[in-house]
Residue frames as qw, qx, qy, qz and C-alpha x, y, z in Angstrom:
[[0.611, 0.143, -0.673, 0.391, 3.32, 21.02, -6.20],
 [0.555, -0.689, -0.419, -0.204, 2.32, 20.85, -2.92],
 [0.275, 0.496, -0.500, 0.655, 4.13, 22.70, -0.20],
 [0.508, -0.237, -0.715, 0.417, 4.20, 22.53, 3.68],
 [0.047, -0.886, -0.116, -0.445, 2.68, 25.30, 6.02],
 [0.170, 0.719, -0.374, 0.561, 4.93, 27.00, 8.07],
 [0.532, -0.493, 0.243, -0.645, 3.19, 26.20, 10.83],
 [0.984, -0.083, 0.019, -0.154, 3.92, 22.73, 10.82],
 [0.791, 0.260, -0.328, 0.446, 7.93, 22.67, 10.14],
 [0.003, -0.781, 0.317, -0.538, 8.72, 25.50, 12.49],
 [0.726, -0.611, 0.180, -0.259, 7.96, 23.60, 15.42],
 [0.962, -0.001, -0.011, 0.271, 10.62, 20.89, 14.09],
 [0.522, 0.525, -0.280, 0.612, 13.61, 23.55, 13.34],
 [0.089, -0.713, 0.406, -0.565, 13.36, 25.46, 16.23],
 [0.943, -0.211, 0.253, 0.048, 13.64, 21.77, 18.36],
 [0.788, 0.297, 0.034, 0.538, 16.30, 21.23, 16.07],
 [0.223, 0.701, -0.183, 0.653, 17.90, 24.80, 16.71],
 [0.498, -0.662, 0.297, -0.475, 17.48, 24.20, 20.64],
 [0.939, 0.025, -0.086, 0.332, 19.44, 20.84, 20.32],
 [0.701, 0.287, -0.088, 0.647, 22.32, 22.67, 18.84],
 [0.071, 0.748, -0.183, 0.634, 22.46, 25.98, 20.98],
 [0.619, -0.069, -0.668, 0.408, 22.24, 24.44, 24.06],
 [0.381, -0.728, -0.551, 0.144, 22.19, 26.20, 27.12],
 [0.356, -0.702, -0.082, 0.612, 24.34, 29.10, 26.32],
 [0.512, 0.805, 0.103, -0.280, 23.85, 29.54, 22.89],
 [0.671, 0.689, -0.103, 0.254, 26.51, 29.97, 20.04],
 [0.756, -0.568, 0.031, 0.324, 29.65, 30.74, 21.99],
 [0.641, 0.212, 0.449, 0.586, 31.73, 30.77, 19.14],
 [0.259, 0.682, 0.341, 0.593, 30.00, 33.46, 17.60],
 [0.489, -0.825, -0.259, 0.112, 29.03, 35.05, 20.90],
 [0.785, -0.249, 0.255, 0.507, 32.82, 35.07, 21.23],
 [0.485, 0.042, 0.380, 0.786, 34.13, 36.43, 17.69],
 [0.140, 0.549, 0.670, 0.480, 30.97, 38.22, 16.24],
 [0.223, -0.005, 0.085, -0.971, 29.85, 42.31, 16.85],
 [0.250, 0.382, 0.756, -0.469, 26.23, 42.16, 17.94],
 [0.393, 0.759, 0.059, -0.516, 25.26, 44.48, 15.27],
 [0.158, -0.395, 0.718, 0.550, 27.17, 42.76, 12.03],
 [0.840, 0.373, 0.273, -0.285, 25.36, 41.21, 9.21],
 [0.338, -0.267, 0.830, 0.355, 26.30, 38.87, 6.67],
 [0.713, 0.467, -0.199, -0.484, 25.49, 37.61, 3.31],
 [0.436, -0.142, 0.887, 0.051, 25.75, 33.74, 2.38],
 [0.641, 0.401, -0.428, -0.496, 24.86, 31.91, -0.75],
 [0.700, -0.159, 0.695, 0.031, 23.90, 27.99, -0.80],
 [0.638, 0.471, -0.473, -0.384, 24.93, 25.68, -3.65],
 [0.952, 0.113, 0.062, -0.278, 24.63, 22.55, -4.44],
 [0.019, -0.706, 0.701, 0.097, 27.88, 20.40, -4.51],
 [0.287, -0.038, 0.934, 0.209, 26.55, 17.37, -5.63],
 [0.369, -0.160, -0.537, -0.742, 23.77, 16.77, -8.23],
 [0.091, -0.451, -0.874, 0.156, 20.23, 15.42, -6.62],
 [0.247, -0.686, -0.491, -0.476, 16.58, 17.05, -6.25],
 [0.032, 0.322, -0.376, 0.868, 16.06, 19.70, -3.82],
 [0.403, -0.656, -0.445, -0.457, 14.01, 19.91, -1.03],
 [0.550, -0.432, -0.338, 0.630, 13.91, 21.55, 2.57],
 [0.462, 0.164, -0.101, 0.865, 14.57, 24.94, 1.83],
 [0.280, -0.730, -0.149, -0.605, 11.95, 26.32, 3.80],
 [0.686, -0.627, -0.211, 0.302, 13.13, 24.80, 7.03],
 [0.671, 0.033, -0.067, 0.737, 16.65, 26.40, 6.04],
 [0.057, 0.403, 0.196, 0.892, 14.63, 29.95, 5.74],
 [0.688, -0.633, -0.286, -0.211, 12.67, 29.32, 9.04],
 [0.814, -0.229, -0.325, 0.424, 15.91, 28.75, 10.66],
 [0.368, 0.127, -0.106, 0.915, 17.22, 31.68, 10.19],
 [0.304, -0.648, -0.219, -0.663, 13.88, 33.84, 10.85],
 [0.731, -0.387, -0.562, 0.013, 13.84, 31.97, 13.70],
 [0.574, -0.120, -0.062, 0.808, 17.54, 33.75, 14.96],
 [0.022, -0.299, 0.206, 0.931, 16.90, 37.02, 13.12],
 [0.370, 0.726, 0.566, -0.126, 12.73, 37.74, 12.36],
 [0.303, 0.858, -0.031, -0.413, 14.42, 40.53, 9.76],
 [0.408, -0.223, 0.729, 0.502, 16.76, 38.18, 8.11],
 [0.613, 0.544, -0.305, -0.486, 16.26, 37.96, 4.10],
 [0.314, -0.385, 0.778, 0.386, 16.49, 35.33, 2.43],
 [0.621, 0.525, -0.059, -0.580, 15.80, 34.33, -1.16],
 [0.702, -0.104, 0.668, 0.224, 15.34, 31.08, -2.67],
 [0.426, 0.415, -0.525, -0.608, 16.40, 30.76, -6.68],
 [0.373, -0.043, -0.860, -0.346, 15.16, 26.99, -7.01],
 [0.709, -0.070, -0.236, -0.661, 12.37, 25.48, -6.04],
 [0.453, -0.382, 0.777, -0.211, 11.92, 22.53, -3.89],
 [0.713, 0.513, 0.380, -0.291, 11.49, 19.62, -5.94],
 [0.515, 0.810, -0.267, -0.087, 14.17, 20.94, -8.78],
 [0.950, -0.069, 0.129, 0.276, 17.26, 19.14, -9.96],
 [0.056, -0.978, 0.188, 0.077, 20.47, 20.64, -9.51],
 [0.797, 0.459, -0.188, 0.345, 23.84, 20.36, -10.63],
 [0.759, -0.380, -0.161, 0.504, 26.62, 20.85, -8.93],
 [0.296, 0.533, 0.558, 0.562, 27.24, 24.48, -8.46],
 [0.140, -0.551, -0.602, -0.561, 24.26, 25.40, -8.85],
 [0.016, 0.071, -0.562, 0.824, 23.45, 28.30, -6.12],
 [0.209, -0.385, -0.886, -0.152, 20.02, 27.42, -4.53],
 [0.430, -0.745, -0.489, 0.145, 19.61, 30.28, -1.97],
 [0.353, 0.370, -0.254, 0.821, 20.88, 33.41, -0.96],
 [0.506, -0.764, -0.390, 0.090, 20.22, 34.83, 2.98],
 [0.244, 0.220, -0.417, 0.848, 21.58, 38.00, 4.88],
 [0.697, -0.647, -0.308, -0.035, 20.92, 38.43, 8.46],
 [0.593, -0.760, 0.265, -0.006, 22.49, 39.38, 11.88],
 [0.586, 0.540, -0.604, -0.022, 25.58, 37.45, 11.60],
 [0.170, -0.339, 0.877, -0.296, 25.39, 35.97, 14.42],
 [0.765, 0.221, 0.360, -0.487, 21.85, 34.70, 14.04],
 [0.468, 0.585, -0.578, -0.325, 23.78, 33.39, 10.47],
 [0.596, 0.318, -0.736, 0.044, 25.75, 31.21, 11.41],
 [0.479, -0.184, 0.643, -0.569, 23.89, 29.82, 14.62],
 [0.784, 0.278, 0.466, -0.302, 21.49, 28.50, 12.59],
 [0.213, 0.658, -0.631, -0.352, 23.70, 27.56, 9.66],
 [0.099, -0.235, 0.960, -0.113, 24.24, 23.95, 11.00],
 [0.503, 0.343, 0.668, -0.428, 20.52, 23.31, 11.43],
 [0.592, 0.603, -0.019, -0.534, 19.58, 24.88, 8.41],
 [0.267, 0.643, -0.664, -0.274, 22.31, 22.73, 6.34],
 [0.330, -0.009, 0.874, -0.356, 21.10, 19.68, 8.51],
 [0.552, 0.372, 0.570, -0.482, 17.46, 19.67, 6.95],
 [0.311, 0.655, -0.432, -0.536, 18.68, 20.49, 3.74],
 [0.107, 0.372, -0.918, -0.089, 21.17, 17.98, 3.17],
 [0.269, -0.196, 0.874, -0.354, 18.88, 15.60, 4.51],
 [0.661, 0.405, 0.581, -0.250, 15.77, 16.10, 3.43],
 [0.280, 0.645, -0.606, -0.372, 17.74, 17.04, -0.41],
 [0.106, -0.398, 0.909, 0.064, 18.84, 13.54, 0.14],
 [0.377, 0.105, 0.887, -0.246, 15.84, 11.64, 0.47],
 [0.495, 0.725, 0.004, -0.478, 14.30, 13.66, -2.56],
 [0.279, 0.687, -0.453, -0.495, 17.12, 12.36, -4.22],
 [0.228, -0.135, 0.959, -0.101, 17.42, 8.54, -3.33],
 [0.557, 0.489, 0.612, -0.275, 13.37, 8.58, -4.44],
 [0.540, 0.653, -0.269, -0.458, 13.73, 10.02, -8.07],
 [0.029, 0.453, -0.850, -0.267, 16.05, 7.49, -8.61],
 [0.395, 0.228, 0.843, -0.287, 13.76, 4.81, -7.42],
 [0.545, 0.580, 0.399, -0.455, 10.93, 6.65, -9.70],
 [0.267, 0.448, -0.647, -0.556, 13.32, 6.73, -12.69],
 [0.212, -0.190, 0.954, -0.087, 13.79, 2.94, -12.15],
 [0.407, 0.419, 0.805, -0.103, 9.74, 1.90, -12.83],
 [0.358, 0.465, -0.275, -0.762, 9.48, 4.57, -15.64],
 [0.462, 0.204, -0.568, -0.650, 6.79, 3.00, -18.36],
 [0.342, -0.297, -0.882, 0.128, 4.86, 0.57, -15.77],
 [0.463, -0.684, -0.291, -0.483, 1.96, 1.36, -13.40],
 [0.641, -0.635, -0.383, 0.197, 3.69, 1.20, -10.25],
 [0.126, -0.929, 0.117, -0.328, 4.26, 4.12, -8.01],
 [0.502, 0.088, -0.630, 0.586, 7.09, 4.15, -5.34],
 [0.480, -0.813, -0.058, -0.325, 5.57, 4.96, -1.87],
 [0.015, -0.690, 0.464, -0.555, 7.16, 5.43, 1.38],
 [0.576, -0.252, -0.744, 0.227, 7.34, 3.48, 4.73],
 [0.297, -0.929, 0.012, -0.221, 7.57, 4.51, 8.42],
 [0.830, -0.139, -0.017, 0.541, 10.82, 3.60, 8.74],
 [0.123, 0.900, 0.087, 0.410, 11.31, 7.62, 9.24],
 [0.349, 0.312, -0.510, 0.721, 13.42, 9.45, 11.65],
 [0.248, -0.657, -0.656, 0.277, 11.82, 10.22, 14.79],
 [0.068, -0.718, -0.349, 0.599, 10.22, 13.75, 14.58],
 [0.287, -0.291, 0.703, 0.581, 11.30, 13.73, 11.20],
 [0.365, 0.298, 0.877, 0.097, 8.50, 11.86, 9.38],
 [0.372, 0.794, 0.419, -0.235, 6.40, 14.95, 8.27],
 [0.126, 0.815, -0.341, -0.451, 9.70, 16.65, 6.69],
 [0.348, -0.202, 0.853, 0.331, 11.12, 13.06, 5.24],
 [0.403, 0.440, 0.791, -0.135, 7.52, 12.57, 3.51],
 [0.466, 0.859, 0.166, -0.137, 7.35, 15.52, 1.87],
 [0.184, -0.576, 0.692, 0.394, 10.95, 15.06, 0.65],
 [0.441, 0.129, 0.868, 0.191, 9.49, 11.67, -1.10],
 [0.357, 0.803, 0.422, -0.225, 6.71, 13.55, -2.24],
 [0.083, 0.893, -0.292, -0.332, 9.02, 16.19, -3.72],
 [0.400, -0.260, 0.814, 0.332, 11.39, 13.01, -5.52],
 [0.488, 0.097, -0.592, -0.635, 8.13, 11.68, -7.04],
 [0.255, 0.087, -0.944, 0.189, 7.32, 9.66, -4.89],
 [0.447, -0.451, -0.342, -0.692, 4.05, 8.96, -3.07],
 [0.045, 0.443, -0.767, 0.461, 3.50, 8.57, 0.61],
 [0.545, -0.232, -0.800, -0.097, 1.88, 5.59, 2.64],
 [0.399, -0.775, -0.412, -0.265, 0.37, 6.06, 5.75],
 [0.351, 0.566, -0.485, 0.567, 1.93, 8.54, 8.01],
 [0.235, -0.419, 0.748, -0.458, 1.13, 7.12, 11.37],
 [0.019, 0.081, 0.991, -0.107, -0.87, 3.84, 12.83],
 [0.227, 0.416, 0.555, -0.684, -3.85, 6.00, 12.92],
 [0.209, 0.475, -0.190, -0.833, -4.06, 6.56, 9.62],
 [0.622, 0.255, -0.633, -0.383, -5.04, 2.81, 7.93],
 [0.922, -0.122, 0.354, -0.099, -6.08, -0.65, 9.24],
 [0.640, 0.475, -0.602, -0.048, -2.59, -2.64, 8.17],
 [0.879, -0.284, 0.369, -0.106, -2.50, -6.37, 9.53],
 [0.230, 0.792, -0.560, -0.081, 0.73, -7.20, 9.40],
 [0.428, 0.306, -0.849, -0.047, 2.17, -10.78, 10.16],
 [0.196, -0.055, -0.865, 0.459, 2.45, -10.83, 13.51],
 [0.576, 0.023, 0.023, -0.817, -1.45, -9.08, 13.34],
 [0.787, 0.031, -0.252, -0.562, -2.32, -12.41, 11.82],
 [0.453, -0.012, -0.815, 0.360, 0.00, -15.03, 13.76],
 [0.024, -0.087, 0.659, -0.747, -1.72, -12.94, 16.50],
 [0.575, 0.101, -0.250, -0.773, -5.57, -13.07, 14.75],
 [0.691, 0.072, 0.695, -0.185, -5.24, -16.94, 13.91],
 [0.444, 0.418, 0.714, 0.344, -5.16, -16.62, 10.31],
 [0.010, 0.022, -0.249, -0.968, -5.57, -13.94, 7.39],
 [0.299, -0.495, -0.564, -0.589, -9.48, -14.33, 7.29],
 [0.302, -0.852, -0.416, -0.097, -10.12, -13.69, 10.75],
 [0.358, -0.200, 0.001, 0.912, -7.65, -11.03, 10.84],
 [0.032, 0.167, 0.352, 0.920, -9.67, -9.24, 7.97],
 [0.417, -0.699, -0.505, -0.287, -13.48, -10.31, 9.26],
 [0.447, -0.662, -0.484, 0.357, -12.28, -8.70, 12.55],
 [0.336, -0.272, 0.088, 0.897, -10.95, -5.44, 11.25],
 [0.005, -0.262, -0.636, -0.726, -13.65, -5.35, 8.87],
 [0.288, -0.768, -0.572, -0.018, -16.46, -5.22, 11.73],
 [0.535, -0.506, -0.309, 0.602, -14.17, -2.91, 13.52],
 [0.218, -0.066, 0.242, 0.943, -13.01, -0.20, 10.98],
 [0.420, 0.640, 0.358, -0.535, -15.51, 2.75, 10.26],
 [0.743, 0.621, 0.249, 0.027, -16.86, 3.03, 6.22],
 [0.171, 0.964, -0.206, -0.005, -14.13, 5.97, 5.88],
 [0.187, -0.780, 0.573, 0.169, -11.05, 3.71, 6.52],
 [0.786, 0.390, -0.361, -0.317, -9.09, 1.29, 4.60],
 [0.811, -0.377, 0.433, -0.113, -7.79, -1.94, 5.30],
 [0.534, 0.537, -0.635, -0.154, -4.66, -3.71, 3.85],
 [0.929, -0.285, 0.227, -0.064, -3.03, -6.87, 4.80],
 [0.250, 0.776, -0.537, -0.214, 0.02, -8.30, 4.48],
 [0.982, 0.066, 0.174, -0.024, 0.58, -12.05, 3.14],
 [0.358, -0.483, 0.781, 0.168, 3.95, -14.43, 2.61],
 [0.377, -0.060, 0.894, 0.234, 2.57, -16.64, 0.31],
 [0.288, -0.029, -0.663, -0.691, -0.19, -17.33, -2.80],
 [0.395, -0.462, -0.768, -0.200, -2.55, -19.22, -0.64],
 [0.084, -0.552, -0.464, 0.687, -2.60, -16.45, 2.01],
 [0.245, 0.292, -0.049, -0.923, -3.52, -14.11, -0.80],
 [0.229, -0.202, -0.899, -0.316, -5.91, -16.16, -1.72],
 [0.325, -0.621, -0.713, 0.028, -7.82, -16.12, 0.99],
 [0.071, -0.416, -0.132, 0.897, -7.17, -12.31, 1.49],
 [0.169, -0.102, -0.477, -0.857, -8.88, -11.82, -2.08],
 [0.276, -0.262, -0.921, 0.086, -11.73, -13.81, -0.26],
 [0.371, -0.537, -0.443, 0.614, -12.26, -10.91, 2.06],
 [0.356, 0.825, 0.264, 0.351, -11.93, -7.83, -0.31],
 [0.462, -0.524, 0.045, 0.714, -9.22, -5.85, 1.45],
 [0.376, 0.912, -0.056, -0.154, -8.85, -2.48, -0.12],
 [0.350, 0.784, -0.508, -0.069, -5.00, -3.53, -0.24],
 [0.976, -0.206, 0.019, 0.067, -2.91, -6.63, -0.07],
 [0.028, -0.832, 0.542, 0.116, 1.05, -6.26, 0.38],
 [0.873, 0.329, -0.350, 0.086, 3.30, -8.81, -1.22],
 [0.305, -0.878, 0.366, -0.044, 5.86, -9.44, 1.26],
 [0.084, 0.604, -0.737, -0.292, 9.06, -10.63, -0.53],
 [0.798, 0.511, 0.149, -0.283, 7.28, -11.96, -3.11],
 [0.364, -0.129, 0.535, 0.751, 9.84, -13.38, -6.12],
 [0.078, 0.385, -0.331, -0.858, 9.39, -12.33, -9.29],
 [0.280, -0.135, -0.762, -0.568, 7.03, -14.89, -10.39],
 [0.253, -0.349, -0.884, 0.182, 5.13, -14.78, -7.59],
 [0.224, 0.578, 0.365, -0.695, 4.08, -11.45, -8.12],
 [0.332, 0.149, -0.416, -0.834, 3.38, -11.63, -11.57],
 [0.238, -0.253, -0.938, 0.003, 1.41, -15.03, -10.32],
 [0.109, -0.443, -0.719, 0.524, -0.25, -12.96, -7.81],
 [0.003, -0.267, 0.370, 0.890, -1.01, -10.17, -10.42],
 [0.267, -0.257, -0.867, -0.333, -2.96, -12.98, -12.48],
 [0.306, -0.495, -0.804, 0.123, -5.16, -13.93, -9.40],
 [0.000, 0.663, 0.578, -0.475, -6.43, -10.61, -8.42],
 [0.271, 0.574, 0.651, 0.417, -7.22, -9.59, -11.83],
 [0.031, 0.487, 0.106, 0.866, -7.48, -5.88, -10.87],
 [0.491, -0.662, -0.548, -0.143, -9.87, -6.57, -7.91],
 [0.483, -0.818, -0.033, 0.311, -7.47, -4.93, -4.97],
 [0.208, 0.854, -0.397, 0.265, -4.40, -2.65, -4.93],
 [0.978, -0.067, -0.109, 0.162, -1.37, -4.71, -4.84],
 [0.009, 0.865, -0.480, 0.145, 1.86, -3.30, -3.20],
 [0.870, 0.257, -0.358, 0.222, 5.22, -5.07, -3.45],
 [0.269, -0.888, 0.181, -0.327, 7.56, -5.17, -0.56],
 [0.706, -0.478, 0.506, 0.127, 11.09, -6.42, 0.87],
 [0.734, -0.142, 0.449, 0.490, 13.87, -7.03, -0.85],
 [0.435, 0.810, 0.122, 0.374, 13.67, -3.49, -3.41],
 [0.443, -0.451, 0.227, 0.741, 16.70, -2.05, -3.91],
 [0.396, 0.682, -0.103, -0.606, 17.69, -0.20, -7.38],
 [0.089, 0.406, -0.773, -0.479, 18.76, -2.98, -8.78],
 [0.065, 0.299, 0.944, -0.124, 15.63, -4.64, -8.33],
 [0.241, 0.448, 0.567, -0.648, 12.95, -2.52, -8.62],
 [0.420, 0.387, -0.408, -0.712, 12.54, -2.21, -12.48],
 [0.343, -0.073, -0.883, -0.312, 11.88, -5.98, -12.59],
 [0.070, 0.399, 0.839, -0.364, 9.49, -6.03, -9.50],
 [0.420, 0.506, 0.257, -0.708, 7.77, -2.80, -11.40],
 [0.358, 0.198, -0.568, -0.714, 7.26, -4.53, -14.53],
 [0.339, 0.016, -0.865, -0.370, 4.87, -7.29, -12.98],
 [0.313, -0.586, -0.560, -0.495, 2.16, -5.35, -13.28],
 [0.428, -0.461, -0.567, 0.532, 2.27, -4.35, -9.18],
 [0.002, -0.939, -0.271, -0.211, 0.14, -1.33, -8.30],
 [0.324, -0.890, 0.161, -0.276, 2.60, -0.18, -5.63],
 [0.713, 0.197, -0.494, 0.457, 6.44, -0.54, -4.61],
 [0.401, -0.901, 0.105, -0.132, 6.93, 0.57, -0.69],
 [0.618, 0.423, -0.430, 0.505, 10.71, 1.11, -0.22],
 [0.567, -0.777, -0.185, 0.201, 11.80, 1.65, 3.39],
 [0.808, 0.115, 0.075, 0.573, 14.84, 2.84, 2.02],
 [0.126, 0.731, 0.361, 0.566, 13.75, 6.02, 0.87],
 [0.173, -0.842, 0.147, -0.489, 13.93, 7.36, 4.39],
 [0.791, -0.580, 0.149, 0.130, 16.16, 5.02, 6.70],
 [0.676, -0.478, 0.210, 0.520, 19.09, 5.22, 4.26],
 [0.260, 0.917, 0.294, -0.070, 19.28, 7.86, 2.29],
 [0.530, -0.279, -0.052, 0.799, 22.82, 9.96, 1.93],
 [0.107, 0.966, 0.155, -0.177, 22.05, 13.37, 2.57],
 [0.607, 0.663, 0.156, 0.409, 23.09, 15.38, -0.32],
 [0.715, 0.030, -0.054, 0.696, 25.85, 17.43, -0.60],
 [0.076, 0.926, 0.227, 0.290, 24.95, 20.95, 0.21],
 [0.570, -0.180, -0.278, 0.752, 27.03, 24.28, 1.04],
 [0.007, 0.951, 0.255, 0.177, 26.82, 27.66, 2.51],
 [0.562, 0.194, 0.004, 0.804, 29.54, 30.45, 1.71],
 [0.073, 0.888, 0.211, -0.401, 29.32, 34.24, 2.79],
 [0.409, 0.687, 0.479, 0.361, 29.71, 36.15, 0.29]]
């Protein structure tokens, strides 16, 4: 299971941790807390759903207190029960509960979107199609929300504009048409990148198959019109389904035969999961 490197989430907590201290730090603690106290705290889970985050929550605190301890007992990625203790950390005490909020912030959050995808991935169990992601991400967000999906089951789509040729509608209202949308993207793009498109109807994918696009999105497709559209490219391109998947929808759009379901859901509305931290 793949994991983040440090070096890439720190910058986001300690932004996040310089939101919430502001310009004079904790107060509160500042206020109640010896300088020299330490503490002991213990997260658990208080609703069921798939973990994930719990390095940022163990960055947060290093961040406060570079001799803090802290020790995860699950795994990011694992499914917890209510409960279920997920972490244990002692530190400074002030440095604790400074960075409490943050830490409990990424958790919950990215916990949530881990959990909102499994469901999704339950949902297409015994078909070929995957659930991917969107960018419908938080801002600054997007590398910790992604590997939350990742960590659900889920699989992620491209994570910025740089990362794929995708000609989207207004690409081809702006083009003239899906073929010279694709012949101009095709001269343009180097061997190493790929090129989707996204079509509204049967006779636009038509004349996308025409073209060979490495992908073709379905954009709220019904239900026979993607098992229609299924038929007509016969295996030739990777077909992703899109608009209008919810959970009550997404077992019938994965049973017809679509390579790929992109959910924007997964990271614009998520409910971050129920997490607490207790001292001990």
């Amino acid at each position: 299971m793949d994991a983040l490197p440090d070096l890439l989430i720190e910058p986001i907590v300690r932004a996040a941790l310089t939101e919430d201290l502001g310009r004079a730090g904790d107060i509160t603690s500042l206020a109640c807390i010896p300088a020299e106290d330490r503490l002991s705290a213990v997260f658990a889970a208080r609703a069921p759903g798939v973990i994930a985050g719990l390095a940022c929550a163990r960055l947060a605190f290093a961040a406060l207190d570079p001799t803090a301890r802290f020790e995860a007992t699950v795994a990011d990625g694992a499914v917890a029960s209510p409960g279920v203790v997920l972490a244990r950390v002692e530190a400074n005490a002030r440095a604790l509960l400074s960075a409490e909020r943050v830490a409990l912030n990424l958790m919950g959050r990215l916990s949530g979107v881990a959990t909102l995808t499994a469901a999704y991935v339950a949902q297409t169990a015994g078909t070929r199609a995957r659930i991917i992601d969107t960018r419908k991400t938080t801002p600054g967000l997007r590398l910790l929300e992604k590997y939350a999906v990742r960590r659900g089951g889920g699989a992620n789509h491209r994570f910025g504009l740089d990362d794929a040729v995708l000609i989207k509608d207004n690409h081809v209202a702006a083009c003239g048409g899906v073929g010279r949308a694709l012949e101009r993207a095709r001269a343009w793009a180097g061997h190493m990148v790929k090129i989707e498109i996204e079509v509204d109807t049967l006779e636009q994918l038509r004349q996308a198959l025409d073209h060979a696009p490495d992908v073709i999105m379905l954009d709220n497709f019904s239900l026979p019109d993607l098992e229609a559209a299924v038929a007509l490219a016969a295996g030739r391109v990777t077909l992703e389904a899109s608009g209008g998947v919810n959970l009550a929808t997404v077992a019938a759009i994965a049973r017809t035969g679509v390579d790929l379901i992109s959910v924007g859901a997964l990271t614009h509305s998520a409910p971050v999961l129920d997490i607490g931290l207790d001292v001990v």
